[in-house]
N, CA, C and O atoms as CSV, one atom per row, in Angstrom:
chain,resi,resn,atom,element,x,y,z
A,1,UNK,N,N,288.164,79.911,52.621
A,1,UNK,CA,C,286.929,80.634,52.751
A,1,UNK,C,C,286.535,81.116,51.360
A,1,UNK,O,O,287.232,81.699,50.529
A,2,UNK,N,N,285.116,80.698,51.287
A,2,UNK,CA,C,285.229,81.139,49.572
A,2,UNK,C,C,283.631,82.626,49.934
A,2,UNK,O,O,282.627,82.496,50.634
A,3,UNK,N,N,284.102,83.864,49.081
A,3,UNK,CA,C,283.506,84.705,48.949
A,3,UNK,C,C,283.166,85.401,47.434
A,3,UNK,O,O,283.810,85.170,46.410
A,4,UNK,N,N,281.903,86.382,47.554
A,4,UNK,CA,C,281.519,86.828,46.436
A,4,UNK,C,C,282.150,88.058,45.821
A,4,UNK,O,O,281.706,89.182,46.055
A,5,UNK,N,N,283.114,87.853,45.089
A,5,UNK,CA,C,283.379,89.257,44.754
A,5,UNK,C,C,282.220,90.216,43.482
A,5,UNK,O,O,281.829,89.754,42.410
A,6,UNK,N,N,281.888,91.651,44.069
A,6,UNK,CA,C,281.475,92.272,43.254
A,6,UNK,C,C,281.861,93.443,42.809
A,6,UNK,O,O,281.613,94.443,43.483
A,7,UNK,N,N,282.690,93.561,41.323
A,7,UNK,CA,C,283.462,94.476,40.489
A,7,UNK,C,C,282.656,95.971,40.441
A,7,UNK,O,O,281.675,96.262,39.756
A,8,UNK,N,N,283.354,96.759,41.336
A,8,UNK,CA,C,282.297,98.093,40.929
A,8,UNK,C,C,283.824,99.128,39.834
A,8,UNK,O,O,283.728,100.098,39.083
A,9,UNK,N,N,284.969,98.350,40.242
A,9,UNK,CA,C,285.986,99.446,39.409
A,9,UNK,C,C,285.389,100.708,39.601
A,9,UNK,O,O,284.600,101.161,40.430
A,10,UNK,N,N,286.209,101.333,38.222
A,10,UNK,CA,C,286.339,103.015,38.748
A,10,UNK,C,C,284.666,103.473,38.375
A,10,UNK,O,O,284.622,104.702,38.324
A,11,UNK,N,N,283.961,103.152,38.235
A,11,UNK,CA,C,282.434,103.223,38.105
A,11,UNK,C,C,282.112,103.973,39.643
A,11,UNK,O,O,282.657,103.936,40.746
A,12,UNK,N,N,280.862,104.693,39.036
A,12,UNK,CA,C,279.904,105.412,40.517
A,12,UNK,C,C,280.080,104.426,41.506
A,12,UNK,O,O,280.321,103.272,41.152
A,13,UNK,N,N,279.989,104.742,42.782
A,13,UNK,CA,C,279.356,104.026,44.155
A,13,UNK,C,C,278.608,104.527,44.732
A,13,UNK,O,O,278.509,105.745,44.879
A,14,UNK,N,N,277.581,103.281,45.405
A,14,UNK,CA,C,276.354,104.082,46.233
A,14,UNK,C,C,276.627,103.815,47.300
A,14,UNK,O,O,277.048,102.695,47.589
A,15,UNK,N,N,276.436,104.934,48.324
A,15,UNK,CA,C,276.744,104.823,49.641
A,15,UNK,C,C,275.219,104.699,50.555
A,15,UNK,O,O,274.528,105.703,50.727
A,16,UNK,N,N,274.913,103.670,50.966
A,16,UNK,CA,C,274.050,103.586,51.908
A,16,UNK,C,C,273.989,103.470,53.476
A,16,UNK,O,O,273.928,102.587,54.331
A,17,UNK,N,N,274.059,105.420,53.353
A,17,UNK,CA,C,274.095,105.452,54.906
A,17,UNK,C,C,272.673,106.302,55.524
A,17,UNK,O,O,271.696,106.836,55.000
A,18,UNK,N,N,273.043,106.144,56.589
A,18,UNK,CA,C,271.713,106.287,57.003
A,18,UNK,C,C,271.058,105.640,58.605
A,18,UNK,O,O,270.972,104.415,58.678
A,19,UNK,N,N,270.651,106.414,59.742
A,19,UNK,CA,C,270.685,105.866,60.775
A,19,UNK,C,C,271.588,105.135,61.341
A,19,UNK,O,O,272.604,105.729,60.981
A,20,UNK,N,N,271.913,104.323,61.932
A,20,UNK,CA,C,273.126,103.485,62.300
A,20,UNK,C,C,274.412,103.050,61.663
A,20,UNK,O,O,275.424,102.668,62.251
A,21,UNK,N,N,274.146,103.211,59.868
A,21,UNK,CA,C,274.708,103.110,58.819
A,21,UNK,C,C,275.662,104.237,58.203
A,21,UNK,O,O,275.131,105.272,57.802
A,22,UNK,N,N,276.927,104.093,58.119
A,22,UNK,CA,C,277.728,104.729,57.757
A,22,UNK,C,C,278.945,103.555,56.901
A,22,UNK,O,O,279.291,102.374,56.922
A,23,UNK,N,N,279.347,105.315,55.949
A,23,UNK,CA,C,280.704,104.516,54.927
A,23,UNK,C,C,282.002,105.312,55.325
A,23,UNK,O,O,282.268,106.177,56.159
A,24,UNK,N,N,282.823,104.495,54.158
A,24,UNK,CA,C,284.150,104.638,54.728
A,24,UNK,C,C,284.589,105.393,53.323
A,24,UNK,O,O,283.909,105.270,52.305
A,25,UNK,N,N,285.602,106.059,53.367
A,25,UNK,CA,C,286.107,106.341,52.317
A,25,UNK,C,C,287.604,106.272,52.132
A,25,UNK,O,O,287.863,107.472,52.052
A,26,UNK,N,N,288.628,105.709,52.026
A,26,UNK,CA,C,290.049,105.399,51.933
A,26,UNK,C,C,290.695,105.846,51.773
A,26,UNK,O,O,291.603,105.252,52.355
A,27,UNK,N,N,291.310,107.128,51.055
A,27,UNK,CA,C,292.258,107.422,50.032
A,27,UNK,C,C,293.268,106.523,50.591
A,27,UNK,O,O,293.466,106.196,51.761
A,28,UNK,N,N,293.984,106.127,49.294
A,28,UNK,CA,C,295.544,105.200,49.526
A,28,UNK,C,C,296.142,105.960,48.758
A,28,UNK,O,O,295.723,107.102,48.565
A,29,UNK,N,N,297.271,105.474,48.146
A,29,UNK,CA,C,298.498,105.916,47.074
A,29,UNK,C,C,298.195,105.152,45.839
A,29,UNK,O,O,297.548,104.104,45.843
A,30,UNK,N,N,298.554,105.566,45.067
A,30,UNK,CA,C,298.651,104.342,43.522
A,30,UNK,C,C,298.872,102.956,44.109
A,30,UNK,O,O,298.139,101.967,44.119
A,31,UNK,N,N,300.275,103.198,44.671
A,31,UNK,CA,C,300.922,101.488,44.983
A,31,UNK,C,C,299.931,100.248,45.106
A,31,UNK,O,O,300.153,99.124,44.657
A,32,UNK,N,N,298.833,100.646,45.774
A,32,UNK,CA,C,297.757,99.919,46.341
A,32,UNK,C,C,296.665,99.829,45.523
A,32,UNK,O,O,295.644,99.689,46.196
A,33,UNK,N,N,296.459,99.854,44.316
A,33,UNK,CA,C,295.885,100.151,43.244
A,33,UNK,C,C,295.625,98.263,43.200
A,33,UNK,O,O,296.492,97.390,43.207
A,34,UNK,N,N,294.084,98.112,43.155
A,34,UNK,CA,C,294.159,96.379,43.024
A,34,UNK,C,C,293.822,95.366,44.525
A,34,UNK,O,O,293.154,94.345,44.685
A,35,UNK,N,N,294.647,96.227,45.470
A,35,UNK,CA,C,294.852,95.422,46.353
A,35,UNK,C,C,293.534,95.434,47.241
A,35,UNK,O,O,292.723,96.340,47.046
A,36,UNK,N,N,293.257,94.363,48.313
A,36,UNK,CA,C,291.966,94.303,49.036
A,36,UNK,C,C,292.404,94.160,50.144
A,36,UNK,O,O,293.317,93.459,50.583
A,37,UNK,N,N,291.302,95.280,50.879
A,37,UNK,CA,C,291.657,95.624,52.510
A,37,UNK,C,C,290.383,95.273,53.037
A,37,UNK,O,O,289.235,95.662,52.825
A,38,UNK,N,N,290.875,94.483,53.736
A,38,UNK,CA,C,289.856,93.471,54.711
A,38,UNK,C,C,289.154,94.434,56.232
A,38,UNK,O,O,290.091,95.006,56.788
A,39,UNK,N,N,288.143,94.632,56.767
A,39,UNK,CA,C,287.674,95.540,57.327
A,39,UNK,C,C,286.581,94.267,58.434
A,39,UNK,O,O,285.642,93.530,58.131
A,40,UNK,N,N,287.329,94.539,59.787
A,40,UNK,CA,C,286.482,94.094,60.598
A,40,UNK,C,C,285.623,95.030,62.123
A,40,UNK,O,O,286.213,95.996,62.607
A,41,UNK,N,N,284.837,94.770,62.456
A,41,UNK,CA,C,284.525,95.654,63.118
A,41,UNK,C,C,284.947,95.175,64.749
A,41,UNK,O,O,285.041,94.025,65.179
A,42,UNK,N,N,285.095,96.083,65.261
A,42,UNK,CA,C,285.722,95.759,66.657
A,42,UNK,C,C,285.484,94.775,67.781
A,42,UNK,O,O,285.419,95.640,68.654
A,43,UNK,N,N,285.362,94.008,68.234
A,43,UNK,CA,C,284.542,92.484,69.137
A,43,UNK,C,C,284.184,91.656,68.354
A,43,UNK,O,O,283.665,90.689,68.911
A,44,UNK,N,N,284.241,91.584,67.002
A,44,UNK,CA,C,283.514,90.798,65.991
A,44,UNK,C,C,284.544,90.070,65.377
A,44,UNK,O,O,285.358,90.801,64.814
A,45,UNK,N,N,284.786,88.808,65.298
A,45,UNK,CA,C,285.281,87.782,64.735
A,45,UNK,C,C,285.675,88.511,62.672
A,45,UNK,O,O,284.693,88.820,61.997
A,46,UNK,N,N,286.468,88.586,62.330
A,46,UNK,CA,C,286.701,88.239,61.240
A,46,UNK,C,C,285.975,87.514,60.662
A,46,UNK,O,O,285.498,86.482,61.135
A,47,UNK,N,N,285.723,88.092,59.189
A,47,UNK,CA,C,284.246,87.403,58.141
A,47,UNK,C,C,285.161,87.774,57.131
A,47,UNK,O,O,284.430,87.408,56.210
A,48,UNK,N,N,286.055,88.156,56.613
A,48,UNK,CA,C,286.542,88.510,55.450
A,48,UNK,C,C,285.513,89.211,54.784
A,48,UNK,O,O,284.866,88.653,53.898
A,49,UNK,N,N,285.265,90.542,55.170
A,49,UNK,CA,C,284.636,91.521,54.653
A,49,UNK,C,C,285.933,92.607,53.987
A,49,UNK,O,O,286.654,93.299,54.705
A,50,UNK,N,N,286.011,92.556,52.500
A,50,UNK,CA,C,287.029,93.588,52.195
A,50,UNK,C,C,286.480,94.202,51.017
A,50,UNK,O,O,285.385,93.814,50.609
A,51,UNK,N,N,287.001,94.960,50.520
A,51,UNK,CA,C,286.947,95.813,48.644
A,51,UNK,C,C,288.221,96.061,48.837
A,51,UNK,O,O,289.047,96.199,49.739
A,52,UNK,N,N,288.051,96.080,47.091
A,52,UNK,CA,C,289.693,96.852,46.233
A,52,UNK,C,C,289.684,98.101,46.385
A,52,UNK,O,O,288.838,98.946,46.678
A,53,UNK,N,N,290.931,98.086,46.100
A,53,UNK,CA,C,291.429,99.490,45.951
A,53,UNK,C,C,291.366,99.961,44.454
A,53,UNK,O,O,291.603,99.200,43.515
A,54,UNK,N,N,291.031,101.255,44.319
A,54,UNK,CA,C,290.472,101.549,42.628
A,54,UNK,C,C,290.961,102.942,42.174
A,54,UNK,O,O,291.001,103.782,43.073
A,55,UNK,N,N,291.317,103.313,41.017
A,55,UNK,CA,C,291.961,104.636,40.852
A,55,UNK,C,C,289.772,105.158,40.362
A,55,UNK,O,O,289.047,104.470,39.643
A,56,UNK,N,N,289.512,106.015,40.818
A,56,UNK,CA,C,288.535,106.856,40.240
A,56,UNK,C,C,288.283,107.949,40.068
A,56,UNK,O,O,288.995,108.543,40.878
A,57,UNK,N,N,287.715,108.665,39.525
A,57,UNK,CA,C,286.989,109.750,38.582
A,57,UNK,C,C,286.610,110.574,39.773
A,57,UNK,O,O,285.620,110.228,40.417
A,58,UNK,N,N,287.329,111.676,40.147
A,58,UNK,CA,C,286.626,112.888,40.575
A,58,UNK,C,C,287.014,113.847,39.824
A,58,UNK,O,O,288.207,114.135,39.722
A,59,UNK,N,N,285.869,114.607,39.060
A,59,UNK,CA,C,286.019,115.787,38.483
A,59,UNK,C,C,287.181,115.383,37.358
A,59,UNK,O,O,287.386,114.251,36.920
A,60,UNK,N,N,287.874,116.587,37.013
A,60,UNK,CA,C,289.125,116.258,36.391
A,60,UNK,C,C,290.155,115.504,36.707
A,60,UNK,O,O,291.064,115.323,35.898
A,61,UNK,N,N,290.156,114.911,38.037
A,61,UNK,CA,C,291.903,114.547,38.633
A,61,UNK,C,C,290.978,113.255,38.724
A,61,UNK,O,O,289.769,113.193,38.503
A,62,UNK,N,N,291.787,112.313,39.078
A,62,UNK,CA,C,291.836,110.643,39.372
A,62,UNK,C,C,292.414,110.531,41.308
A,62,UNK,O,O,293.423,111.065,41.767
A,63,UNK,N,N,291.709,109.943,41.846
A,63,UNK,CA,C,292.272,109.392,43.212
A,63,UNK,C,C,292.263,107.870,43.293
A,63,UNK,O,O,291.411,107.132,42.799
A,64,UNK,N,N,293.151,107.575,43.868
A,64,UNK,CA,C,293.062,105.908,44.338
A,64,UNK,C,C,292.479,105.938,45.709
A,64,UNK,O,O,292.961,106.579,46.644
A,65,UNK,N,N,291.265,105.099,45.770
A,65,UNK,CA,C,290.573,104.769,47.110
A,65,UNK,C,C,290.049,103.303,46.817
A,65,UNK,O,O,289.867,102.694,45.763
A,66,UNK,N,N,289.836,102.887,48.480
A,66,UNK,CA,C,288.407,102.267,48.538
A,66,UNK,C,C,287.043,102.523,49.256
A,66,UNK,O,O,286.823,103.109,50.315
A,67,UNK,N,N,286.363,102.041,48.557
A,67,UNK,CA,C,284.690,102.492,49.689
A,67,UNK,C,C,284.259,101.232,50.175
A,67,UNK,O,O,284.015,100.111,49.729
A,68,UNK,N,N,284.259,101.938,51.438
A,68,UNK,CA,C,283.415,100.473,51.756
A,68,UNK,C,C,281.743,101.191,52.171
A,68,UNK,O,O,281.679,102.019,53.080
A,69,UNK,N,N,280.730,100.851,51.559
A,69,UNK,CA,C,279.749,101.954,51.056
A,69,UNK,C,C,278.251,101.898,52.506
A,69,UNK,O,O,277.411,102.747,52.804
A,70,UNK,N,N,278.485,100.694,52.987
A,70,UNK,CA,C,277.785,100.257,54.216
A,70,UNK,C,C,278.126,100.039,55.860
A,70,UNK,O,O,277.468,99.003,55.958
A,71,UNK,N,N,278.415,100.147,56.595
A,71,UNK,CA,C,279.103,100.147,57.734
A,71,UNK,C,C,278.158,100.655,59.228
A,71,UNK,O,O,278.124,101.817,59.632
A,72,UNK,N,N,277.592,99.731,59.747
A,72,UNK,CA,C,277.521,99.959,60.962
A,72,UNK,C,C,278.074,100.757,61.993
A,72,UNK,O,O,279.262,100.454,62.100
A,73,UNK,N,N,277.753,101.637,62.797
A,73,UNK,CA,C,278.124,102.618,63.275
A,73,UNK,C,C,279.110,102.043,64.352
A,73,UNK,O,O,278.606,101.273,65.170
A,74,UNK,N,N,280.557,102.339,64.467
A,74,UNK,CA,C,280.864,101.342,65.816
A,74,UNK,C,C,282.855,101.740,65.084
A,74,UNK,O,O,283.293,102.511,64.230
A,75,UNK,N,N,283.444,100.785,65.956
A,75,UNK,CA,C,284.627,101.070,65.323
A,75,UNK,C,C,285.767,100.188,64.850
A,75,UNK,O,O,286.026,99.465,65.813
A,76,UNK,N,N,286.557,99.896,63.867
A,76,UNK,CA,C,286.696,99.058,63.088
A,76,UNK,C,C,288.291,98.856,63.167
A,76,UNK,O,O,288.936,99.765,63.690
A,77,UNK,N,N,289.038,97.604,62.631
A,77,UNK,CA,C,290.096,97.617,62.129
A,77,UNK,C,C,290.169,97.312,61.027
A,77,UNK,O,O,289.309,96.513,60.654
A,78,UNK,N,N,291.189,97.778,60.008
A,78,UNK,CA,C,292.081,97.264,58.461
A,78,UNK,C,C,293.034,96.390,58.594
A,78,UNK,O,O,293.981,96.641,59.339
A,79,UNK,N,N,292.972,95.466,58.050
A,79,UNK,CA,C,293.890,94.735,58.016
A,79,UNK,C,C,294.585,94.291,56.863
A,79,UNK,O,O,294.034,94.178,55.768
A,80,UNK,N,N,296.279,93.927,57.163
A,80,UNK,CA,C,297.109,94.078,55.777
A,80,UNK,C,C,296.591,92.597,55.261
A,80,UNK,O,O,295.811,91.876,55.883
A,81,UNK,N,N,297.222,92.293,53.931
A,81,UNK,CA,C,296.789,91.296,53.249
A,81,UNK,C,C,297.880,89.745,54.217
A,81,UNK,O,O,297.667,88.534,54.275
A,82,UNK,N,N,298.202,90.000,54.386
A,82,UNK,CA,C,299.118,88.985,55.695
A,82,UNK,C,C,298.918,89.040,56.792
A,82,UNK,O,O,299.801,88.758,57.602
A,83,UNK,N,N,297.564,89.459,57.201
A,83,UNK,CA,C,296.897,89.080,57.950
A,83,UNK,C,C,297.129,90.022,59.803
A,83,UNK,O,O,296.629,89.763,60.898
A,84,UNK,N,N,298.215,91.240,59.304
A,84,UNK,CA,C,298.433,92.255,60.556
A,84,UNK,C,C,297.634,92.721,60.594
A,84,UNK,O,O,296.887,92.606,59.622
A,85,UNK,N,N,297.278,93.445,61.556
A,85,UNK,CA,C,296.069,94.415,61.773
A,85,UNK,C,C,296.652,95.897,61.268
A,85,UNK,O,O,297.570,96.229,62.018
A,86,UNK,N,N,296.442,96.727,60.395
A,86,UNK,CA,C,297.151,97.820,60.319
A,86,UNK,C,C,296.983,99.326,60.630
A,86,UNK,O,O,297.964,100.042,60.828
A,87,UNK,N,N,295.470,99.877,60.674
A,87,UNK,CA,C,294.881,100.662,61.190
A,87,UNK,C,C,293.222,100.295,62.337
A,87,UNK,O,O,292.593,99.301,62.702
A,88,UNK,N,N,293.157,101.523,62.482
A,88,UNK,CA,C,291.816,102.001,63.191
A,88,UNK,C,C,291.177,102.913,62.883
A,88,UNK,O,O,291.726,104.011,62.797
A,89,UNK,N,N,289.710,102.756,62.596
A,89,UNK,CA,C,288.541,103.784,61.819
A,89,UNK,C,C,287.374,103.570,62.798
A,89,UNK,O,O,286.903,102.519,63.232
A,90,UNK,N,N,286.974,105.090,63.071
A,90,UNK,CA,C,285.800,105.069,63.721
A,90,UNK,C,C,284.655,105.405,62.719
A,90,UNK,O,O,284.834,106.553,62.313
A,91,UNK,N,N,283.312,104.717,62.049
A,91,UNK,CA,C,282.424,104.923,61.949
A,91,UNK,C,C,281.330,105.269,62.756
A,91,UNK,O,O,280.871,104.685,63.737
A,92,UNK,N,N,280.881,106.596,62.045
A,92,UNK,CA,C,279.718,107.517,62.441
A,92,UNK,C,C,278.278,106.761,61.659
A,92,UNK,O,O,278.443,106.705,60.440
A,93,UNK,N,N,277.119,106.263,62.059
A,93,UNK,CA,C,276.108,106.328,61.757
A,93,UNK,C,C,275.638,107.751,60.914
A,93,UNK,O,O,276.132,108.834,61.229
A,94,UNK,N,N,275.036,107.679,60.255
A,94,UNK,CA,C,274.647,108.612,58.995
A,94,UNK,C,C,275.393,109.346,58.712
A,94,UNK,O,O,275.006,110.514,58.674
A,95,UNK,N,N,276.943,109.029,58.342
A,95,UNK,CA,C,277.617,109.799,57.786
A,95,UNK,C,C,278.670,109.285,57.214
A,95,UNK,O,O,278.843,108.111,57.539
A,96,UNK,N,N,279.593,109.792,56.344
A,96,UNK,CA,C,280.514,109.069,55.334
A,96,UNK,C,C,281.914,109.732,56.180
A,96,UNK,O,O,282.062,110.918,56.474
A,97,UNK,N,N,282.832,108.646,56.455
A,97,UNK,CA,C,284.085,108.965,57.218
A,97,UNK,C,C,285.104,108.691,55.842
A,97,UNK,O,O,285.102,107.820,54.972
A,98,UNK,N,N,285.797,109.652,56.057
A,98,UNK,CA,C,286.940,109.738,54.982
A,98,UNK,C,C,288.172,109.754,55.931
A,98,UNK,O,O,288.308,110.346,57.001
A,99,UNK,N,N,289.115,108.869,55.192
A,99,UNK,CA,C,290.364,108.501,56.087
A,99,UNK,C,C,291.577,108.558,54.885
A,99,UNK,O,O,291.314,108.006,53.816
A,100,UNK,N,N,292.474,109.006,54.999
A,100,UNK,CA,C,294.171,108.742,54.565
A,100,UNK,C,C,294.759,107.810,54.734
A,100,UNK,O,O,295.417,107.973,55.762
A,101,UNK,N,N,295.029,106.330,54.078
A,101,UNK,CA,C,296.242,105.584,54.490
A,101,UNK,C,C,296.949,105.991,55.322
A,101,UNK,O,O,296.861,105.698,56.515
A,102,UNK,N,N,297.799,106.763,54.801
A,102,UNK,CA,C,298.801,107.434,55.420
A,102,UNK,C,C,299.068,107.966,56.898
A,102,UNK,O,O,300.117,107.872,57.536
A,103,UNK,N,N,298.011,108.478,57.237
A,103,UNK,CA,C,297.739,108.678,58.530
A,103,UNK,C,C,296.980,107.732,59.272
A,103,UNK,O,O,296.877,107.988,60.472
A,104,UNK,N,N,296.453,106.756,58.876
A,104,UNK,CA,C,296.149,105.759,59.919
A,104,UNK,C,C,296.809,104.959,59.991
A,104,UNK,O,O,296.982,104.518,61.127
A,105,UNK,N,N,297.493,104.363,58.946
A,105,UNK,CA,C,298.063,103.158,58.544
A,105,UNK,C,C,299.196,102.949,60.137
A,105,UNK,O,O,299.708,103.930,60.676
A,106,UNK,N,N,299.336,101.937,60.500
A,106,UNK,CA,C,300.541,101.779,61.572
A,106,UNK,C,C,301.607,100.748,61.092
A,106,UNK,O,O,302.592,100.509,61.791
C-alpha cells in the first residue's frame, strides 16, 4: 500500500475540529519517539491512516505525542505496528480528546 507521508515534526499543529470533527491527542513515552500508530475508526475497513510519534514543545518541558488533528466523531481503534489492535478512543465531535498510552494501551 503506498501512502503520503506529511512531516509536521516537533513544529505547531492545526487541529481542525469542529461540528462532527474532532482530534486526538496521544501522549506516549520517549520509547515511541518515531514510531507510527495506525488509527482506524470502528466498522470501517482499515486505510492505513496513521502519524508519528514526536517529542514537542510545550512551554518549557518537551512531551512525546501524536496528533491526529482531524477525526470524525465516532469511535476508534490503535493499532500496534504488527498489526494487533492495541487500544480504544472515543472521539467527541468539536472537541480535542487527549489520551495516555499508558492507560489505554492493552
Amino acid at each position: 500500500m503506498s501512502h503520503d507521508h506529511h512531516h509536521a515534526g516537533e513544529g505547531p499543529v492545526v487541529l481542525d475540529v469542529g461540528g462532527d470533527v474532532g482530534a486526538l491527542v496521544l501522549y506516549t513515552g520517549p520509547g515511541l519517539t518515531g514510531a507510527e500508530i495506525e488509527i482506524t475508526r470502528v466498522g470501517h475497513e482499515r486505510d492505513g491512516t496513521h502519524v508519528a510519534v514526536h517529542q514537542r514543545a510545550i512551554g518549557d518541558r518537551h512531551v512525546t505525542a501524536a496528533v491526529y488533528p482531524a477525526l470524525r466523531a465516532g469511535s476508534y481503534v490503535l493499532w500496534q505496528s504488527d498489526g494487533r489492535p492495541t487500544a480504544a478512543v472515543d472521539i467527541d465531535g468539536g472537541r480535542v480528546t487527549v489520551a495516555r498510552w499508558s492507560d489505554i494501551a492493552v
